[in-house]
N, C-alpha and C positions, 0 to 999 in steps of 0.2 A: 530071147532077150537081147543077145546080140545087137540082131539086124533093127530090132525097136530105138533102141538106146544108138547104133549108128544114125538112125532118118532123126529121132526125135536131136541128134546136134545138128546134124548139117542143116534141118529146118533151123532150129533157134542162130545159127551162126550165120548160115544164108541167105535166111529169108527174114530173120526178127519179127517176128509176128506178133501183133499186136495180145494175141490169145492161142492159145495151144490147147487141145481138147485129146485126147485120147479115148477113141470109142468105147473101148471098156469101162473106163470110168463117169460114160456118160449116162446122166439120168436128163427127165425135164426138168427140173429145182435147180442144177448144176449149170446146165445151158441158161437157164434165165438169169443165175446169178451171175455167171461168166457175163450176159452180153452186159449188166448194170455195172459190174465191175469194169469191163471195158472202155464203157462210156464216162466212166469215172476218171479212175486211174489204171493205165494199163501199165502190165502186160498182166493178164491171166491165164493160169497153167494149171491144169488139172493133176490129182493127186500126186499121179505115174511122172506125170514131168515135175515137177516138184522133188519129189523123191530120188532122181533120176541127177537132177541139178544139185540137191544136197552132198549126194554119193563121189559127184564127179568133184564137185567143190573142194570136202572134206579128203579126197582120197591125192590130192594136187599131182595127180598122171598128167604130163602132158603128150598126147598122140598128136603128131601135127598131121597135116595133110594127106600128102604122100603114104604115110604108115599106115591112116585110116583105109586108105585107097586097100591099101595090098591087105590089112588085116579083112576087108569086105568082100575082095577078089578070091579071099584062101575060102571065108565063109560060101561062097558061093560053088568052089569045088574044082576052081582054078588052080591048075599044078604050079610049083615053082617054078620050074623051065616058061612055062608058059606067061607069066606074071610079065618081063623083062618087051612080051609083045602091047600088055594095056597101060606100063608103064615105063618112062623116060630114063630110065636108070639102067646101071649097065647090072648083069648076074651077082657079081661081086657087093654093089651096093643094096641090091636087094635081101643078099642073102646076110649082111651085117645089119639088117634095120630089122630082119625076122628074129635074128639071136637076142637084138637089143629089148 
């Protein structure tokens, strides 16, 4: 759920899409409704991003940039030592934004 919830912001934040679909939640009835909604008023966001958006809303965490980096880096099995190589910070900073 992680690494879903990490793409499903960086999509809506980076890319703003006009529609968001998430394969699991995809039927035929949902795709034809998504593209009439689109063509309507966008944006359309399937359940998962809906839910996802509620969660993040309601729960007012803010991860900025950088944080998202190193928390997706750790997700991926990237040591600590090693973090300070993918990103611009010195050890010290890195390791007070992991406590935070």
């Amino acid at each position: 759920m992680f690494n879903e919830a990490f793409r499903i912001l960086n999509i809506i934040k980076g890319i703003n899409p006009e529609g968001l679909l998430i394969k699991t939640d995809l039927t035929s009835r949902e795709l034809a409704e998504a593209f009439q909604h689109i063509l309507v008023s966008p944006p359309y966001y399937s359940s998962t991003v809906n839910n996802f958006l509620k969660t993040t809303v309601t729960n007012e965490i803010y991860v900025d940039e950088i944080n998202r980096k190193i928390l997706h880096l750790l997700s991926q099995g990237v040591k600590t030592n090693a973090l300070k190589d993918h990103i611009d910070l010195s050890m010290s900073a890195i390791e007070k934004r992991k406590k935070n």
